[in-house]
N, C-alpha and C positions, 0 to 999 in steps of 0.2 A: 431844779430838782436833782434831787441824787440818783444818780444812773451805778448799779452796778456794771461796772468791765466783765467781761470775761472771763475767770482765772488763767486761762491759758494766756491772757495778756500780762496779768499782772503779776505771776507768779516770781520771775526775778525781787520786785519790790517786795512780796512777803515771804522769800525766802532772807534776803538779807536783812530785813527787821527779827527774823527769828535769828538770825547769825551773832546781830549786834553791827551787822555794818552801816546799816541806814536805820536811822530813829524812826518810832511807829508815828502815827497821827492821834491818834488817843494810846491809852493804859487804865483799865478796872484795875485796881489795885486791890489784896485783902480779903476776896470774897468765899462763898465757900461754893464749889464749881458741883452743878448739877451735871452729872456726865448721864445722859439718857442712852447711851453704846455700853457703858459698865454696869448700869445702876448704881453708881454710887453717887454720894454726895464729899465730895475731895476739898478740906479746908483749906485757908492760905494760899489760893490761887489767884496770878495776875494771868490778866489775858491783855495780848498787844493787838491794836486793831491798827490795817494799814489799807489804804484804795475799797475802803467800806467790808472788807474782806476779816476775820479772824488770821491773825499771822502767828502768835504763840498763844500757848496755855500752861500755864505753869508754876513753879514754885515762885521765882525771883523772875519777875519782866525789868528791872534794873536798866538790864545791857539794851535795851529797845529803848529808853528816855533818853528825847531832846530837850534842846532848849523850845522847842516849837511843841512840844509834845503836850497835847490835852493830858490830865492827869486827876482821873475820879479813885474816888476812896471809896470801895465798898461795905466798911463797915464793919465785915465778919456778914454782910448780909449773902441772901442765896439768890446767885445768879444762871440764872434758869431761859433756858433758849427760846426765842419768839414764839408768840402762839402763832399756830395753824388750825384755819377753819376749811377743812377737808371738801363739805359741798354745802353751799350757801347761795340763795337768790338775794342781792342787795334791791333787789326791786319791793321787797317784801319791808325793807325797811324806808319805805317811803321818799328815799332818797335819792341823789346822784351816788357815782363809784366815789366821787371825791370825799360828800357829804359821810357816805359811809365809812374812809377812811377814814376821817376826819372824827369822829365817834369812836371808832375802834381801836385806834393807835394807844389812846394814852390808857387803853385795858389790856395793853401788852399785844394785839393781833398783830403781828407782821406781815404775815401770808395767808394770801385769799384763792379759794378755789373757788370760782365763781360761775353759774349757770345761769344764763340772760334768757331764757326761755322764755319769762315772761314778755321782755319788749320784742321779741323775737314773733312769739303769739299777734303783735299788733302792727310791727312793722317790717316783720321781716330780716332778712339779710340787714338790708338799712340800718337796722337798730338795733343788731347784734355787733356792729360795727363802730357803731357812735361808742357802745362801750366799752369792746373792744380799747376802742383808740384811747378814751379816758387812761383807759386800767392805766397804759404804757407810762402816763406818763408822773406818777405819781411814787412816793419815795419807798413805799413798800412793796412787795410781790404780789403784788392780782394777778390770777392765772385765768384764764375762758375756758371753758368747756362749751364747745359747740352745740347750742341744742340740737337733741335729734330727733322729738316728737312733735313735729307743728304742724297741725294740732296735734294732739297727743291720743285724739283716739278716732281716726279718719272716721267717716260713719257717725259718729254719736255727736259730733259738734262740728260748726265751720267757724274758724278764728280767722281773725283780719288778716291772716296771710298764710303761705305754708314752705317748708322748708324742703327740699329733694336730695337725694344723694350729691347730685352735681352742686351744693352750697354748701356741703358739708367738706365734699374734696378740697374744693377751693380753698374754703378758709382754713384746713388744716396747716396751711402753710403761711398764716399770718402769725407773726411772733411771740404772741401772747395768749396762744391756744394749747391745750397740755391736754385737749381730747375730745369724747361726747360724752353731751350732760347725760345726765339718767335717762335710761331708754326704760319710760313708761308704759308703749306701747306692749307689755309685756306676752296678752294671746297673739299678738303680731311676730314675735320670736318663734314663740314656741309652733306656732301656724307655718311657721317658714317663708315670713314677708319678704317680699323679695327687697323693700326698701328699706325694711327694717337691718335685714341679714347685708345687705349693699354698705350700708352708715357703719356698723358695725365693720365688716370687712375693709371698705377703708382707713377708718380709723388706726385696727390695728395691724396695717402697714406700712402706715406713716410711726408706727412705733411709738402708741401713744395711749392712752388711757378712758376704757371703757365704763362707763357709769351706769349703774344699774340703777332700777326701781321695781321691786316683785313685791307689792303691793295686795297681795295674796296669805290667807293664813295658810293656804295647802301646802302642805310639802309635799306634796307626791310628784307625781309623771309631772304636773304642769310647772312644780320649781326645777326640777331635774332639768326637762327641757331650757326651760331657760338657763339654769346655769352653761346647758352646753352651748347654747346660743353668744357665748363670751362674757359679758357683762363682768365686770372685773371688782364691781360690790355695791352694796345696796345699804340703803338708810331707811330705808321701810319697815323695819323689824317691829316690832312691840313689846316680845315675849324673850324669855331665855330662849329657849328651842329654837324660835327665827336665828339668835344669833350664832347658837351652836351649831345649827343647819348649814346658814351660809361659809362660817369657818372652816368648817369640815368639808367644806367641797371647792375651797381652795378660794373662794373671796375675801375680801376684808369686810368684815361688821362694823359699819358705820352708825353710833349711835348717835344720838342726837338728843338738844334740848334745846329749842326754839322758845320762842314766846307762848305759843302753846302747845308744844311736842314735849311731852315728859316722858322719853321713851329709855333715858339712861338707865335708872333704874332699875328697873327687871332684866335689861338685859347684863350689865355686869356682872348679876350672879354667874352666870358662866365662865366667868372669870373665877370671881370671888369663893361662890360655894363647890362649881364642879371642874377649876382648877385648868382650865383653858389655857392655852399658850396668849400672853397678851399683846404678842406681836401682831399677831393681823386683827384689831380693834382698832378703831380712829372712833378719835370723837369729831363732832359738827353740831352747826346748830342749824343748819335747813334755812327755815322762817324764822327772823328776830326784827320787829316791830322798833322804828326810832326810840318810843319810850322805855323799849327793855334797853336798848344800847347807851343809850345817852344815862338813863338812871339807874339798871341793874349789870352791866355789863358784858361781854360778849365772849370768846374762849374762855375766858379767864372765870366767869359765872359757870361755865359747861366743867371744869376741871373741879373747880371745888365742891360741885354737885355729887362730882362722879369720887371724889375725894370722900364727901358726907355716907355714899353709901358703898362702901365698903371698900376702894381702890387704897393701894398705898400711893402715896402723893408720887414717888417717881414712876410709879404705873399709869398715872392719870398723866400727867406731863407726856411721859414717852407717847400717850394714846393720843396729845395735841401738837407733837411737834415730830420726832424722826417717824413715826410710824407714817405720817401723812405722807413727808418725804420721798418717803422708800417705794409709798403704792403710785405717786405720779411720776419714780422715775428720777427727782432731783433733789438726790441726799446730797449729791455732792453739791450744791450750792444753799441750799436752806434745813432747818431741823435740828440743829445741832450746836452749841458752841466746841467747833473745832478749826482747826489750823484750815482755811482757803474757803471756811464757808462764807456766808454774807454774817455781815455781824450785825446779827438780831437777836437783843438780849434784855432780858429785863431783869433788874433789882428789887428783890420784896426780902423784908424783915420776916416772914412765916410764912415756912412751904405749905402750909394748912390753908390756910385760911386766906393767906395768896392775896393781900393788898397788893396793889400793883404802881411802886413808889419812882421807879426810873423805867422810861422806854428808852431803848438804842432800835435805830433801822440803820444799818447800810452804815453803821460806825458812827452815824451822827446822833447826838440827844436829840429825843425828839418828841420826849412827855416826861414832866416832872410829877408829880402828887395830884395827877387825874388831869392835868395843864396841858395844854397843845404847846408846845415851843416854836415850831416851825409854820411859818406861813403857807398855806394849800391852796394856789390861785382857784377861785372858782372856773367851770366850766360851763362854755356855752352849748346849749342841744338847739340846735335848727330849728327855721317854723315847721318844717316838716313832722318834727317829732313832737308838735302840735295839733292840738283841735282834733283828736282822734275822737268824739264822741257825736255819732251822727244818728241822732234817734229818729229824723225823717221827718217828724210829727210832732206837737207836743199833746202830751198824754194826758187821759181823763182818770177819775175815780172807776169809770165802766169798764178799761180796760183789763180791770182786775176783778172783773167776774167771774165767777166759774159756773159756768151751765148745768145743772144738773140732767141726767138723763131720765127719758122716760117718764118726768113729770112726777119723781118719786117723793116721797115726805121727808124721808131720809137717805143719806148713800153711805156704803163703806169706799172707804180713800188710802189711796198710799199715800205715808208720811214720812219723810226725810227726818229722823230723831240725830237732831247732834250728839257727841261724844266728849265731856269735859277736857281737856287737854291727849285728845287724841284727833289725828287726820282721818280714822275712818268714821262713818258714820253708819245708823242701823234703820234697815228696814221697820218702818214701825207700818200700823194699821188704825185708822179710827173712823169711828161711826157720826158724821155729822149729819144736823141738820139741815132742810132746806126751806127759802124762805122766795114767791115767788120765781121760783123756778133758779135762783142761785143757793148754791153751798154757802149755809153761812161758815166763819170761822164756831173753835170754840176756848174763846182766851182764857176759860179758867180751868178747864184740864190741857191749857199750855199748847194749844195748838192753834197759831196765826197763817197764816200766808206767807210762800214766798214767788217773787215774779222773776224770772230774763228777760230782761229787756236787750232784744241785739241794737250794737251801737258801732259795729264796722260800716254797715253797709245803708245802712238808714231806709231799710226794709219797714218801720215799723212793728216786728213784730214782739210781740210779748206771750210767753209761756208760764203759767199761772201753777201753783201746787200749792203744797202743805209742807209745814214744819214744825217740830216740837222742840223745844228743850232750850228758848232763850229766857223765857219766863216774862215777857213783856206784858203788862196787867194794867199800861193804861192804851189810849189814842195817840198811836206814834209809827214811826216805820223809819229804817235805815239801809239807804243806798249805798252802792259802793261799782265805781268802775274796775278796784282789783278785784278779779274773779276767776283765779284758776282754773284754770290754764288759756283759756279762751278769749278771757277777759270782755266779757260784756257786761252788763250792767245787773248785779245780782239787788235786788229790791226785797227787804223782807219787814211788815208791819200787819198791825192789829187798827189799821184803819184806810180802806184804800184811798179815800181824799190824799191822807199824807203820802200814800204811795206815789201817785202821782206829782205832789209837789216834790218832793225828793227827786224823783227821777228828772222830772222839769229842769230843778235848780242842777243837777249834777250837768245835764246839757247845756247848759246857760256855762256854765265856769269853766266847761272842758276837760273836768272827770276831777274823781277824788271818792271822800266820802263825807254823807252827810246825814245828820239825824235831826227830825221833825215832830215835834210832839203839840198834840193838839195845833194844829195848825201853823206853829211858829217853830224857825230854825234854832234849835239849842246848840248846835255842834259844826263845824263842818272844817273838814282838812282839802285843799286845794291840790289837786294832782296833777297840770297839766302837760306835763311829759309821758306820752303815750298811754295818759290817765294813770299812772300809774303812781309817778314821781313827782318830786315837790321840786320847784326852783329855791326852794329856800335851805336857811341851815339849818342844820340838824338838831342844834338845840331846840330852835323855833318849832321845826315839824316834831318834836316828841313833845313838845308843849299843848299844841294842839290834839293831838294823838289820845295825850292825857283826858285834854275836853272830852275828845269824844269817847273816850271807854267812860268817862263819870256821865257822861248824858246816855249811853245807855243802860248805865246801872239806873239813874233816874225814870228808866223807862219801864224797870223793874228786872234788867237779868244782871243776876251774878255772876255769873262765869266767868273761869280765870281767861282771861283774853279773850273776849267773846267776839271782837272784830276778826281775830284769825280765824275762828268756827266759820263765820261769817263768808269769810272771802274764800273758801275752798267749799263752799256747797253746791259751785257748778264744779267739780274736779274728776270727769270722768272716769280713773284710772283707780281712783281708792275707792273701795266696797265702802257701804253696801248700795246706798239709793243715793242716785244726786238729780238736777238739773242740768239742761243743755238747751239750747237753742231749736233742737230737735223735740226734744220731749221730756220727759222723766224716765229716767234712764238705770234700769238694773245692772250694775258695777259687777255683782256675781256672776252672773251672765252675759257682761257685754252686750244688751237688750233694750232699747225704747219699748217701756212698758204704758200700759194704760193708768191713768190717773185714778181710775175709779177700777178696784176690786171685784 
């Protein structure tokens, strides 16, 4: 693998390849140079690459050509600097770090700001380490963000393990930590946690980079507070005003478009219509699912997005590549094609529309016309970061009863209403039936069942509600052990028989997800890395991924990504109503509330 040096080792070597006294290791020759420092787009530029490093940019790279010297022809195409995905879970994409690289390279991603929260949720330290260690060893820039909410909402959930000050100190000082991930726990800030305000405090002493999550439409006293609380920027926004909120009080606007997070949009008008300075905006995509990466892209999908509604193309660029740079601290080595940076470069024939025809990492090719070129050893995960799914028992159709009270004919019920390509969700209300003494569901005004099933501790328990807005309209139900943040086993169907087999089978296999209709398996993806992740490749797991979004369209819901809706319905920290292991839980209030009205 390619190891960037230092600059401070290597600078002799790229000073004399800009001199003409030692020949480069490659030469772009021709291209037209996206400079994201000028805004300009500078034609007839050769750039000299030497020790994986940018050593010239310029008119004539001539005096840099050996006999040894790699020598590409750009074309007259536009050479434009690596992408950067600013804050991203690769747990979300079903895969290892590698698998994930291995998907994102050849769509131009160079650099990864990455938050393992999720294995962190199940394993702890442990498993904040396993990938860790991965990231290091791989030929583009994975950066760690040390989670800082495990769990992410003490009180309202218990996840397979929890994270303290004293693991956050520690790891601040392993090599491939650039800070803390989003600090979710956001009434915990503004409350004045002492463990919230401690993660925070250390971090930035160590001179390192705060991550927000205000997950909150208020702007008043409760964002104020938190902003003072440090958090150094947030991807939670949805609206223009979130994002003009946050800029204006000195964060970076982190927008975001995930597999189902469409939150670019409305927030770039702040740019676009009310004329924002578009320095402190980064784009990210949060959540992106194997089959968006593998088949629709990853940065490079996020820019032309933000390109489609209203950005000019070196605004949208700048917002995935220096801008990211500059908020974690390391302009001087990535974001940029410039003299000492790493050279991470990509070739496309149209800065629009942004095909993505040559990757460069670290000065080597390393994706041609969507093609991996370089071998990515696979990575082994320990049995430990195995067989995480301990349901204690195996489960009946009964356990998904819901009791009614008081022996009533009918109850009114809180109902979890998903949100089409948004992470909040809405309080809903509805009036069901009862049928000896159980709440039936009612599947044609769209409201099924959903269960937690805890699977850390093999408690056996199970916590029972309601949900609207999958549209499911036959006999079926779909499990899943990813379950933000907590990650237990989120069950949601219109028939509890299948409920139970689901659940059953997800313990049999050792997590994943699976869907069950009328009694038999249509779908299922295998996750046995802390349930989370696939031992396979990437192409395979967005293959599957595919089955299962078409089997649950088969099941009758549309939804754009309706597996992501899915797996964030126990996510205690995003309004309005979610699930926990505790209970049903009011987001607005931070509250285990009562199921029944």
């Amino acid at each position: 693998m390619s190891t960037l040096k230092p600059w401070s080792d290597v600078a002799p070597r790229l000073i004399d390849v800009a001199m003409g006294r030692t020949p480069a290791d490659l030469v772009v020759r021709g291209g037209n140079w996206v400079n994201v420092y000028s805004g300009e787009i500078i034609p007839d530029t050769d750039i000299a690459i030497a020790e994986g490093r940018f050593a010239f940019v310029g008119a004539n790279a001539d005096h840099t050509i050996g006999p040894d010297t790699q020598v590409v022809d750009a074309g007259g195409r536009y050479m434009v600097p690596g992408l950067c995905d600013a804050h991203m879970h690769v747990e979300s994409g079903m895969v290892t770090v590698t698998e994930f690289a291995r998907a994102v390279m050849p769509h131009g991603t160079t650099s990864m700001f990455i938050d393992p929260h999720e294995i962190a949720n199940v394993l702890g330290m442990p498993g904040v380490k396993l990938m860790h260690d991965e990231a290091t060893t791989l030929p583009i820039n994975v950066q760690v963000q040390m989670p800082s909410c495990v769990p992410s909402a003490p009180g309202l959930e218990n996840a397979g393990a929890e994270l303290d000050v004293d693991d956050i100190k520690q790891a601040l000082h392993w090599p491939n930590i650039c800070g803390l991930g989003e600090m979710m726990n956001f009434p915990g800030v503004t409350a004045n946690d002492e463990k919230m305000l401690g993660e925070i405090a250390a971090t930035q002493r160590a001179g390192k980079t705060v991550g927000g999550h205000y997950a909150s439409p208020d702007l008043g006293r409760p964002f104020h507070g938190y902003v003072a609380g440090g958090p150094a920027d947030d991807h939670e926004g949805t609206r223009k005003e979130d994002a003009i909120a946050r800029v204006r009080q000195g964060m970076r606007a982190m927008l975001r478009l995930g597999s189902a997070w469409y939150d670019v949009a409305p927030q770039v008008k702040a740019i676009t219509e009310d004329g924002l300075d578009s320095r402190n905006f980064i784009l990210c995509t949060d959540d992106s699912h194997s089959g968006t990466l593998v088949n629709d892209g990853h940065m490079n999908r996020v820019v032309r997005h933000a390109i489609a509604h209203g950005l000019k193309p070196i605004t949208a660029i700048q917002m995935a590549t220096v801008n990211t740079a500059q908020h974690f601290g390391m302009e001087r080595d990535i974001g940029s094609i410039s003299p000492g940076r790493s050279a991470d470069m990509i070739l496309t024939s149209d800065i629009v529309s942004l095909p993505i025809e040559t990757v460069i990492a670290r000065g080597a090719i390393v994706a041609n016309d969507g093609l991996l070129e370089i071998e990515l050893p696979h990575f082994n995960y320990p049995e430990f970061a195995k067989g995480t799914v301990n349901l204690g028992r195996t489960l009946a159709a009964g356990d998904f009863d819901i009791a009614a009270p008081d022996r009533a004919a009918d109850v009114q019920v809180r109902v979890i209403g998903v949100l089409e390509n948004q992470a909040p969700t809405k309080a809903l209300e509805a009036v069901l039936g009862v049928s000896d003494g159980v709440v039936n569901m009612d599947v044609g005004a769209d409201v099924c069942q959903i269960a937690l099933v805890e699977r850390h501790r093999g408690t056996g328990k199970v916590v029972n509600g309601f949900v609207s807005g999958f549209g499911y309209n036959i006999n079926c139900a779909v499990a899943s052990t990813v379950a933000h943040d907590s990650h237990h086993m989120i069950v949601v169907g219109t028939s509890k028989k299948d409920m139970a087999l689901a659940a059953n089978r997800l313990g049999d296999v050792g997590g994943g997800i699976v869907v069950i209709a009328d009694g038999k398996e249509i779908a299922m993806v295998e996750l046995p890395i802390a349930g989370l992740m696939s031992v396979e490749a990437s192409d395979i797991v967005a293959a599957k991924a595919q089955a299962m979004m078409d089997a649950m369209k088969q099941c009758g819901c549309n939804l754009n990504n309706a597996y992501m809706q899915h797996s964030l319905l126990a996510l205690v920290v995003i309004p309005e109503l979610r699930i926990s292991d505790v209970g049903i839980i009011d987001v607005t209030r931070f509250e285990k509330v009562d199921l029944f009205v």
